[in-house]
SERO-99479 format. One line per field, with one value per residue (C-alpha): x, y, z; residue number from 0; residue in three letters. Coordinates in nm, 4 decimals. Example, Ala and Ser with C-alpha at 12.3 -4.5 7.8 and 13.67 -1.06 7.14 Angstrom:
# SERO-99479
X (1.2300, 1.3670)
Y (-0.4500, -0.1060)
Z (0.7800, 0.7140)
k (0, 1)
r (ALA, SER)
//
This chain:
# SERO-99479
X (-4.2052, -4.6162, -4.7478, -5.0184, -5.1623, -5.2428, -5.3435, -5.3607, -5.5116, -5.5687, -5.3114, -5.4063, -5.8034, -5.8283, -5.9976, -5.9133, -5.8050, -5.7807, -5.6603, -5.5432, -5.4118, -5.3052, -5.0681, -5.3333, -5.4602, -5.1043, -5.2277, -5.4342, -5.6717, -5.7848, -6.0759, -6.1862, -6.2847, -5.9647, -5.9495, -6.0939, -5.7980, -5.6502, -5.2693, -5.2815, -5.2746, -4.9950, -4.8353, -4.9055, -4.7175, -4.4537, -4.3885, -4.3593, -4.0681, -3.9059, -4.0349, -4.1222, -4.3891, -4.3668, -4.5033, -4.3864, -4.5170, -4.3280, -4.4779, -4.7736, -4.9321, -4.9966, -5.2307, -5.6140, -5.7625, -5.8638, -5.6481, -5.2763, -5.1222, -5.1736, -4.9994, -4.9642, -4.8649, -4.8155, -4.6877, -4.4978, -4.3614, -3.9985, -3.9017, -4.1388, -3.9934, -4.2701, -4.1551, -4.4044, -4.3079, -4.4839, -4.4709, -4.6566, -4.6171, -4.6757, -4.4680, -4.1824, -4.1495, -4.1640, -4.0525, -4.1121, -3.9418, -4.0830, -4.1891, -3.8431, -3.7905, -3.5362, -3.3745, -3.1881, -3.3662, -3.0939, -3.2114, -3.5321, -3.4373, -3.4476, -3.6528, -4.0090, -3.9447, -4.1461, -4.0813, -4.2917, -4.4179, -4.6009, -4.6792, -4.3687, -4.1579, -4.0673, -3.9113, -3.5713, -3.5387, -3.6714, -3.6027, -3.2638, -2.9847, -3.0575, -3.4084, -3.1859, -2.9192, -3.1740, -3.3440, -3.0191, -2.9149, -3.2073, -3.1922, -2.7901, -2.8146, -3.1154, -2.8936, -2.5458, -2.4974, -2.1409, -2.2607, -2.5668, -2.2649, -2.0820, -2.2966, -2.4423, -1.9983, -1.9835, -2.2759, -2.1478, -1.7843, -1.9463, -2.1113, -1.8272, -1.5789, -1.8136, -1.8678, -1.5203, -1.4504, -1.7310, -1.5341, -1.1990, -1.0379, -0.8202, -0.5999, -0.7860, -0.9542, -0.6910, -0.8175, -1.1285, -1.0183, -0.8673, -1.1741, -1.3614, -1.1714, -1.1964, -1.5735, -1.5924, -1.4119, -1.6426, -1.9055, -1.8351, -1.7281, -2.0589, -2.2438, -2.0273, -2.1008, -2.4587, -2.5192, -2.3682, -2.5626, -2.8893, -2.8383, -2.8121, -3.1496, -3.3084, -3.1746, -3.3765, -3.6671, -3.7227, -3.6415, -3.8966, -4.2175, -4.1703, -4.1131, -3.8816, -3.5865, -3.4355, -3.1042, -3.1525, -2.8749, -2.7651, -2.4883, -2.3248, -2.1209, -1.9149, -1.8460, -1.4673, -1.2864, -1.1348, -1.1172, -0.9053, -0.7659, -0.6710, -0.8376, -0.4913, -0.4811, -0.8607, -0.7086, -0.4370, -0.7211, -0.9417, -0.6160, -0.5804, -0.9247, -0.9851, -0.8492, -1.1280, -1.4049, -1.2176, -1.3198, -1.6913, -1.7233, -1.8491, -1.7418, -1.7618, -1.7223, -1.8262, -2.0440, -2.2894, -2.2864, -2.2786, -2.5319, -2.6969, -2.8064, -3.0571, -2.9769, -3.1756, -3.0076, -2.6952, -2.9173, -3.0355, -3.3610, -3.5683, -3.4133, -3.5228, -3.7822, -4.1763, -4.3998, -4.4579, -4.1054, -4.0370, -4.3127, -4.2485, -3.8691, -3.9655, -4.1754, -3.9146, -3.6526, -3.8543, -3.9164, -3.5192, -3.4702, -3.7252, -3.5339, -3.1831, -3.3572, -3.4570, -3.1096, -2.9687, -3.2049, -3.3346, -3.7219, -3.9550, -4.0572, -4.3803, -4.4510, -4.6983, -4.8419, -4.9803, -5.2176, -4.9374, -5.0409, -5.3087, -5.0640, -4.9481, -5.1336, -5.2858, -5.0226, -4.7685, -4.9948, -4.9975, -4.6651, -4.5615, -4.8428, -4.7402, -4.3587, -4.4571, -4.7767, -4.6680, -4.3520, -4.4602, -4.7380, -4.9355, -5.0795, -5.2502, -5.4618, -5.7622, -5.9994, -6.2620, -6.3398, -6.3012, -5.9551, -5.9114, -5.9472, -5.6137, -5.5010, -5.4652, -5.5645, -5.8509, -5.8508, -5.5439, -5.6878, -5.8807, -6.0401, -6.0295, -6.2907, -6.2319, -6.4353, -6.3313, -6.0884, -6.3313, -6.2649, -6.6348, -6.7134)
Y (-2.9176, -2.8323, -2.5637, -2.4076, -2.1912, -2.0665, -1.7933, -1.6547, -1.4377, -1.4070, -1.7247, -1.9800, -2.0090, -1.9094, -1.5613, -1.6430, -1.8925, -1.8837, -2.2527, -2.3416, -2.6615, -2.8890, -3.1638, -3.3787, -3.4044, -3.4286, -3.6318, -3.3691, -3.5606, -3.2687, -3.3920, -3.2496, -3.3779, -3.3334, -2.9410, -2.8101, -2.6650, -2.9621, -2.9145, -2.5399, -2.5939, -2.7985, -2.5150, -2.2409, -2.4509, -2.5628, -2.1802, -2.0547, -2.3005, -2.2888, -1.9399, -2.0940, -2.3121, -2.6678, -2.6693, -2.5095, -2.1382, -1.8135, -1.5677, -1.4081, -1.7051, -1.7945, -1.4817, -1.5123, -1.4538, -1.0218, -0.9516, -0.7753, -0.9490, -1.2893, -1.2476, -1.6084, -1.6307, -1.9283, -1.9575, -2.2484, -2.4286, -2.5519, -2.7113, -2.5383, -2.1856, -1.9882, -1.8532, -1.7129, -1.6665, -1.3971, -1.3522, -1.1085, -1.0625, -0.7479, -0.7416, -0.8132, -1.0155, -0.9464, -1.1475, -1.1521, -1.4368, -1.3479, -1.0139, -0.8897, -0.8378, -1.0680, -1.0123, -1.3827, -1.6796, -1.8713, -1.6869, -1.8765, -2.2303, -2.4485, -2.2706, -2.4122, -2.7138, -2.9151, -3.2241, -3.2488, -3.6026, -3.5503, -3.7869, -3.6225, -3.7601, -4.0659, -3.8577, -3.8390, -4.2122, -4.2512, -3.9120, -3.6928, -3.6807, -3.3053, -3.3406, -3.5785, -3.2978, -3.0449, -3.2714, -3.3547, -2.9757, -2.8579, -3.1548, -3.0674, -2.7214, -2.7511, -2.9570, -2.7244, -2.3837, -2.4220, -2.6349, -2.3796, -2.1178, -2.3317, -2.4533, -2.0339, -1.9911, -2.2941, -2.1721, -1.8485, -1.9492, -2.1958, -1.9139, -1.7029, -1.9596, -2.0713, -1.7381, -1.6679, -2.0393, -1.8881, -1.5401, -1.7685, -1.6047, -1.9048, -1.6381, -1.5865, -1.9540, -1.9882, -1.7704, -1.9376, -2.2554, -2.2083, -2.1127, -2.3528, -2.6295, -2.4983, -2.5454, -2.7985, -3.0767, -2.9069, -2.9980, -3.3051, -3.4331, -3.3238, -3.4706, -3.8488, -3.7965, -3.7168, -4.0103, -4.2791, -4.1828, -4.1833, -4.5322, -4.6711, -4.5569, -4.5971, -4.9749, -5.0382, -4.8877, -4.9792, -5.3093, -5.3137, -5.1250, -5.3293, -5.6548, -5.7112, -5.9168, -5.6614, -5.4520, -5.0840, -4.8690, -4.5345, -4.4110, -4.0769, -4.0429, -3.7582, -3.6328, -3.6360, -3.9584, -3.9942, -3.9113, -3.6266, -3.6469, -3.2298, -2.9387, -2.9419, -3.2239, -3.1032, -2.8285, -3.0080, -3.2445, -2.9102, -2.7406, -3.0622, -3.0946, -2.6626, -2.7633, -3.0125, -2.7526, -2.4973, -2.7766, -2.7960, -2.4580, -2.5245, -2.6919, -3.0406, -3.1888, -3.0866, -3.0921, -2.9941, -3.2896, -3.5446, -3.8102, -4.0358, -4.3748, -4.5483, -4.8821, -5.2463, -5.5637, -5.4185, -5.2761, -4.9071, -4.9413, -4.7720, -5.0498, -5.2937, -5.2241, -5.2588, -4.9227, -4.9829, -5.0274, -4.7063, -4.5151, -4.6776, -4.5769, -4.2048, -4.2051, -4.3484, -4.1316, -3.8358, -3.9972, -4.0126, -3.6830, -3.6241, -3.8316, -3.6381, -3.3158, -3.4302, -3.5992, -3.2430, -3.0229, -3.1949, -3.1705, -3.3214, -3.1813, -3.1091, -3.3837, -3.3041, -3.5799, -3.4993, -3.8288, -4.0501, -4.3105, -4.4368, -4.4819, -4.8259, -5.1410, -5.1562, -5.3317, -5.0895, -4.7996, -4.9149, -4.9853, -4.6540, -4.4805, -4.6370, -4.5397, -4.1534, -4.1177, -4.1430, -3.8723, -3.6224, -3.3681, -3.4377, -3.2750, -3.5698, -3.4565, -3.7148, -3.7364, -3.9183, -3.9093, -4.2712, -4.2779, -4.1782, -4.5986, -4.6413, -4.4643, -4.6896, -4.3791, -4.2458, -3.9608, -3.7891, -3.7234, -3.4264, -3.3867, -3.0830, -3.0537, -2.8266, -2.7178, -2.4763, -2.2860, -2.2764, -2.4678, -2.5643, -2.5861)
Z (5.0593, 5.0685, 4.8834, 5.0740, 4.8465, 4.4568, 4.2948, 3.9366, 3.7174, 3.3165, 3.2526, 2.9785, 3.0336, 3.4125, 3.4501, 3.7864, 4.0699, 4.4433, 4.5977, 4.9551, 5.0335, 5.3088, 5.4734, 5.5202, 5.2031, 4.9794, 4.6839, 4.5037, 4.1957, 3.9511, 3.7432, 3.4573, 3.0774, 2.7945, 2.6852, 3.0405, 3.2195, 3.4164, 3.2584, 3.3012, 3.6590, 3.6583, 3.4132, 3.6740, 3.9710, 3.6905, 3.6026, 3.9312, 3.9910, 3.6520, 3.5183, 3.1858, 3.0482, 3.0350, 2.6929, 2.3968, 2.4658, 2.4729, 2.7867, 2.5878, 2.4513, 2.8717, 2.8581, 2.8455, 2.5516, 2.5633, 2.8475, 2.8734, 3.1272, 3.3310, 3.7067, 3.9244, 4.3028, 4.5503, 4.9053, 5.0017, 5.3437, 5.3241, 5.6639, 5.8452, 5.6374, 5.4509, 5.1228, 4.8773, 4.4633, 4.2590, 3.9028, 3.6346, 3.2849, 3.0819, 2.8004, 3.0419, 3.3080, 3.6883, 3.9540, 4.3491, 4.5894, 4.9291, 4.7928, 4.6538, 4.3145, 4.1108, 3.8132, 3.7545, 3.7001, 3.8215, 4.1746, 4.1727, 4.0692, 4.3778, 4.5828, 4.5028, 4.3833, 4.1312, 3.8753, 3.6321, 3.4732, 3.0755, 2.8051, 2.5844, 2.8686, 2.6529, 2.4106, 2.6584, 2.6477, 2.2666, 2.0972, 1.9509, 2.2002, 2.1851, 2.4161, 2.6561, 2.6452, 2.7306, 3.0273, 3.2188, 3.1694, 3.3644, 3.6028, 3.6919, 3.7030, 3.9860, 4.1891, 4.1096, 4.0182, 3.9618, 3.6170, 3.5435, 3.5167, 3.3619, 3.1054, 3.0700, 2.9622, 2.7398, 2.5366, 2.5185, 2.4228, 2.1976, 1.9827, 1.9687, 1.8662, 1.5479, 1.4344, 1.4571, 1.2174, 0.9926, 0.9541, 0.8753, 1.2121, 1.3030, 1.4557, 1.7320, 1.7992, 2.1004, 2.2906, 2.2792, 2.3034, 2.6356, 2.7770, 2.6555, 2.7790, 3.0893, 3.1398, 2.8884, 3.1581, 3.4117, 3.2754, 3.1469, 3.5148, 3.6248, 3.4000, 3.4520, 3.8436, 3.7984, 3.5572, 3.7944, 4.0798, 3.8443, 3.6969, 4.0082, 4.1275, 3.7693, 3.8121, 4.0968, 4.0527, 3.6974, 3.8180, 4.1543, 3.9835, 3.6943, 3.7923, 3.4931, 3.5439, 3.2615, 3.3860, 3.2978, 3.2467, 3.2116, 3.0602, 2.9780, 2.6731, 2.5596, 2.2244, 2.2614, 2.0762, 2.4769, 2.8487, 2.9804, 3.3166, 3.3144, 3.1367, 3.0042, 2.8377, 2.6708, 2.5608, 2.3604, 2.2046, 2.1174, 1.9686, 1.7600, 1.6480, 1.5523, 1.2107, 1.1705, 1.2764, 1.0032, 0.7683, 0.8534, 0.9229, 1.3119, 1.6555, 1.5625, 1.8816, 2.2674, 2.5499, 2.2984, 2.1185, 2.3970, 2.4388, 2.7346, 2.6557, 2.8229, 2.8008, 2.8633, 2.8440, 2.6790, 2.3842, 2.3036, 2.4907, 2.2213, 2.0012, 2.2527, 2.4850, 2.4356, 2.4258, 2.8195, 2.9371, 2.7698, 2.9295, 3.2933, 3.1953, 3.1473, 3.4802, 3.7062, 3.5395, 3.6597, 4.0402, 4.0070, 3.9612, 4.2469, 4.4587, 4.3835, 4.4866, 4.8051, 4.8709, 4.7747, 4.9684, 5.1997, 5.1540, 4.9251, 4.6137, 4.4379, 4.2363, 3.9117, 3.6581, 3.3671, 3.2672, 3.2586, 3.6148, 3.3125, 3.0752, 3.2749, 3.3717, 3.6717, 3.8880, 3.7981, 3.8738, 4.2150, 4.2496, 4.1095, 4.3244, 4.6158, 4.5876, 4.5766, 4.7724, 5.1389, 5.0693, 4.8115, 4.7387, 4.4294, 4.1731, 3.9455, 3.6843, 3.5695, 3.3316, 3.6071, 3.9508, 4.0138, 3.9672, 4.3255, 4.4166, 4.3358, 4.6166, 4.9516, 5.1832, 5.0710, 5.3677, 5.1665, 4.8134, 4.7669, 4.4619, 4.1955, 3.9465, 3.6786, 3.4017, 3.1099, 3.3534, 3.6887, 3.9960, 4.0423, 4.4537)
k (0, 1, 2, 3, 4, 5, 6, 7, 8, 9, 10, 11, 12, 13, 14, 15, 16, 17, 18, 19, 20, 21, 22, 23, 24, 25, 26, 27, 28, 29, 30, 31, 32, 33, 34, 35, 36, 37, 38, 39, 40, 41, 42, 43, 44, 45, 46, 47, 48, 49, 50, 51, 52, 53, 54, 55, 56, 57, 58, 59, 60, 61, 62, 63, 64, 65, 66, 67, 68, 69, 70, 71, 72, 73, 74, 75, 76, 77, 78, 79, 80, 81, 82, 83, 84, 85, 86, 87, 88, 89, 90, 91, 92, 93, 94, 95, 96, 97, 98, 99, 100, 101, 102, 103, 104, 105, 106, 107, 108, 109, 110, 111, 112, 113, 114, 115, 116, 117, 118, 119, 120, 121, 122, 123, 124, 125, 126, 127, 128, 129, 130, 131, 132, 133, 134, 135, 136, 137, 138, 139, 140, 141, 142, 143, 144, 145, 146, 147, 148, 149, 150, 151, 152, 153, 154, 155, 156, 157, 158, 159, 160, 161, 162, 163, 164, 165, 166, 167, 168, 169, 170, 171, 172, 173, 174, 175, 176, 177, 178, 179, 180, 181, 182, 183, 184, 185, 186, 187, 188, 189, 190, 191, 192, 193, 194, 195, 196, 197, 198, 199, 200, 201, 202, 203, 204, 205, 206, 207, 208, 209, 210, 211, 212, 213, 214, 215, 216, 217, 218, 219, 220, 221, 222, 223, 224, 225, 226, 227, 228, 229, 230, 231, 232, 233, 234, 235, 236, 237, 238, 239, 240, 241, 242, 243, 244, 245, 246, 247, 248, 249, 250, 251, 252, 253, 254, 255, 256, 257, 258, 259, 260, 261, 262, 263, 264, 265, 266, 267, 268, 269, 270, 271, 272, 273, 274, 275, 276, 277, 278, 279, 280, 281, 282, 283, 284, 285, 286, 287, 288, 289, 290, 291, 292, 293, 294, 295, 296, 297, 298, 299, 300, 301, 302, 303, 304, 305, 306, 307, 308, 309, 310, 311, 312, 313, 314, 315, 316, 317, 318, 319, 320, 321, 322, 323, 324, 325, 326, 327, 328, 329, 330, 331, 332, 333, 334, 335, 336, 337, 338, 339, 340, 341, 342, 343, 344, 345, 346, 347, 348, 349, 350, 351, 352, 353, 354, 355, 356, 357, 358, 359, 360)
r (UNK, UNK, UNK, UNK, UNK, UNK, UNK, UNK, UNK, UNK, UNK, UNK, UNK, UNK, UNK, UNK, UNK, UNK, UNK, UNK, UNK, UNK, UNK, UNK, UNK, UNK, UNK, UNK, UNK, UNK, UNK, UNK, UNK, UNK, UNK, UNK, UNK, UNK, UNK, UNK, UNK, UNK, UNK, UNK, UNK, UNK, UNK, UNK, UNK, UNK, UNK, UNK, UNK, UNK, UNK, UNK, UNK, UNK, UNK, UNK, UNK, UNK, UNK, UNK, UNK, UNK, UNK, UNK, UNK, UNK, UNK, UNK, UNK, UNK, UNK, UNK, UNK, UNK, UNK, UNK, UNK, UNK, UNK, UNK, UNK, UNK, UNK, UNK, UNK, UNK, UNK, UNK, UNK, UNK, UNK, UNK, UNK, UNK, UNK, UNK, UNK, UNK, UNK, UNK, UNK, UNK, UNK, UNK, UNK, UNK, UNK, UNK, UNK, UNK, UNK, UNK, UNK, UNK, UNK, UNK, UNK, UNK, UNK, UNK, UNK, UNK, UNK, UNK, UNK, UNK, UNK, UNK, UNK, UNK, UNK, UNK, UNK, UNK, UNK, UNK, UNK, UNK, UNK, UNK, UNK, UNK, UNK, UNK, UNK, UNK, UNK, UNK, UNK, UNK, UNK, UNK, UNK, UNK, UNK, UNK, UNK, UNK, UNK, UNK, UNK, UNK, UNK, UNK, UNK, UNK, UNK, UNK, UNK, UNK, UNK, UNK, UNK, UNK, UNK, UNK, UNK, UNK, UNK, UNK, UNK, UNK, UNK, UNK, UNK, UNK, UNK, UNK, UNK, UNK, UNK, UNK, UNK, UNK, UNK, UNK, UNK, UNK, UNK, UNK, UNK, UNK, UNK, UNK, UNK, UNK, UNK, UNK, UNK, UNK, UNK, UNK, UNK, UNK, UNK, UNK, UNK, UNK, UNK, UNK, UNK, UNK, UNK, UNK, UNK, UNK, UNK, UNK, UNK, UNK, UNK, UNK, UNK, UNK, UNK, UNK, UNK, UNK, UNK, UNK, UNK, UNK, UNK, UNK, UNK, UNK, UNK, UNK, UNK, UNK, UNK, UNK, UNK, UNK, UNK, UNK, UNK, UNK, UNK, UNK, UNK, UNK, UNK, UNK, UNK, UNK, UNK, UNK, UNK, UNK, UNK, UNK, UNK, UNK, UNK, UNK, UNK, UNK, UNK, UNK, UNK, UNK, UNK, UNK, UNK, UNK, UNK, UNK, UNK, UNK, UNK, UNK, UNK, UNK, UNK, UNK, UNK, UNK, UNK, UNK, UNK, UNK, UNK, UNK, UNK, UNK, UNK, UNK, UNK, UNK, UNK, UNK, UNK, UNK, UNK, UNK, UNK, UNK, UNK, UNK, UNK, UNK, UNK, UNK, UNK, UNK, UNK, UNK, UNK, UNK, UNK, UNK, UNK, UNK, UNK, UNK, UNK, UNK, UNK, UNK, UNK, UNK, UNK, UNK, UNK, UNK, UNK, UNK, UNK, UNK, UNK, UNK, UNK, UNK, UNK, UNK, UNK)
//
C-alpha cells in the first residue's frame, strides 16, 4: 500500500498542507525540532485510517486554534487500485471513501492501512491489562469483522446485564446470559488464535533484532477459572457464577477482564526485562501486527514511527530499520536531518522539514 498524496486543512497547527509522494522514495524522514508539527502528521495519516486520534483528543481539540472545522484528505494505491478517504469535522463528523459518504466506522477500517509505532507503546507490554485489552481489540477487529461485531454485542450485553445486577433484576439475568455466552466464546477463540500466531512471530523477531538468547512469549489468558469446549458449556459456568456478580454488584468475570502476558524467560517481562528489551518488545509487537495485515490483505501497510528508531542502540536501529525499509512506506519523524545515515539506500528517503505547522520547500 503507497499513499500518494495528503492534504489538510485547520487540523492541530497546520493552516494548511498539500503533500505528494512516491514509490521511489518510501522511507519518508520528517525533520523538525520537538513542538513543530512532526506527530501531527503522523496523526492526520493515523486518522484517516482509524477516524480517531492517536493521542488522547476528542474531534474538536484536532481543530486550529480560531477556526470551526479542520477537513483532511489522502489518496492511496492498493494493488495498483486508487482509493481516496475524506474526512471533515464540524461539530459532526463527515466521511468520504472514494467520494461516498459513510456512516460506520467499521466501513473504513482496513481500507488505508496504517500501524502506528509511539513512545506510550511500552505501556501494552508494561501497563494495566486494560491498555493490552484495548491494543489487541483494535488489532483483531482490523483483521476480522466477525470479532469487531462481536466485541460491539459483548459490550453492549455487558452493560445491560450490570445494570440489570445493580437494579436487583436477577429475574431477567438469563436472558442475558445466553447472549453473552454466545459472543463471549467468540471472542475468546479469536483472541487464543490470534495470540498463537503473534507469539510465534514476536519469538523470532525479538529474538533476531535483538540478539538476545532470551525466549519471548505471548500468551492469552482468559478471565474464566477454565476452558469451554461449547458456548454451552459457558453458559452453564456464567449461570453458576451470576450469583457471585449479585454479590459484587457487577460482571465479575469475562472477556472484559482477560489479560495477555508478555512473557521472557518464563517471567512477567516487565518483572524481568531491562528498559530496552521492553521498548524493542513494543516495536516488534507493532511490526507484528504489520506483518498480520499484510498476511490478511495482501499489501503492505503504512508504517508510522513516532521517535522511537532513537530510542534503541545503534545496532538494533539497523537491524530494526533494515527489517521494514525494503517492504513498507514510512513515515519517520526526526528531530535532525542526519538521521537519514542509517538508512542503507540513501536514493529512497526523502526528507520533510517542518516548522511550527509549515512544510518549508
Amino acid at each position: 500500500m503507497i499513499l500518494n498524496k495528503l492534504k489538510a486543512l485547520n487540523f492541530r497547527n497546520y493552516k494548511t498542507l498539500d503533500l505528494s509522494f512516491d514509490k521511489e522514495r518510501n522511507i519518508n524522514l520528517i525533520v523538525a525540532k520537538n513542538g513543530m508539527g512532526k506527530s501531527n502528521m503522523l496523526e492526520m495519516l493515523y486518522y484517516l485510517s482509524h477516524l480517531r486520534a492517536f493521542r488522547n483528543a476528542t474531534d474538536k481539540d484536532l481543530i486550529l486554534h480560531g477556526q470551526k472545522n479542520f477537513q483532511l484528505f489522502c489518496e492511496y494505491e492498493n494493488k495498483e487500485i486508487h482509493g481516496n478517504v475524506s474526512v471533515k469535522f464540524s461539530g459532526k463528523k463527515e466521511i468520504l471513501l472514494n467520494e461516498k459518504r459513510i456512516t460506520k466506522h467499521s466501513e473504513i477500517l482496513g481500507k488505508l492501512q496504517t500501524v502506528f509505532f509511539g513512545s506510550n507503546d511500552i505501556s501494552i507490554i508494561s501497563g494495566a491489562p486494560a491498555e493490552r485489552r484495548v491494543y489487541f481489540d483494535i488489532f483483531l477487529s482490523i483483521l476480522d469483522y466477525d470479532y469487531l461485531v462481536a466485541l460491539r454485542t459483548y459490550n453492549l450485553l455487558l452493560k445491560q446485564k450490570n445494570a440489570a445486577i445493580k437494579s436487583k433484576r436477577n429475574d431477567i439475568l438469563f436472558y442475558f446470559d445466553k447472549q453473552i455466552a454466545d459472543v463471549a466464546f467468540i471472542l475468546i477463540k479469536k483472541r487464543a488464535f490470534l495470540v498463537d500466531k503473534v507469539s510465534v512471530l514476536f519469538s523470532e523477531l525479538f529474538k533476531n533484532i535483538g540478539a538476545f538468547k532470551d525466549l519471548a512469549l505471548l500468551k492469552y489468558v482468559s478471565s474464566y477459572e477454565r476452558n469451554f469446549n461449547t458456548s454451552k458449556d459457558l453458559l452453564d459456568y456464567i449461570l453458576y457464577q451470576d450469583k457471585f456478580d449479585f454479590e459484587k454488584g457487577y460482571c465479575i468475570q469475562g472477556p472484559h477482564k482477560d489479560n495477555y502476558y508478555f512473557i521472557l524467560n518464563n517471567t512477567i517481562f516487565s518483572k524481568y526485562a531491562s528498559l530496552g528489551q521492553i521498548r524493542l518488545g513494543a516495536l516488534i509487537l507493532k511490526l507484528v501486527q504489520a506483518k498480520c495485515y499484510e498476511n490478511k490483505f495482501k499489501t503492505s501497510p503504512i508504517l508510522l514511527l513516532d521517535d522511537v528508531i532513537l530510542e534503541l542502540d545503534i545496532e538494533k536501529q539497523q537491524k530494526f530499520m533494515n527489517e521494514i525499509c525494503a517492504d513498507y512506506q514510512l513515515f519517520i519523524t526526526v528531530t535532525d536531518e542526519k538521521y537519514r545515515k542509517y538508512f542503507n539506500n540513501q536514493n529512497a528517503v526523502r526528507i520533510i522539514k517542518v516548522n511550527n505547522g509549515e512544510v518549508l520547500q
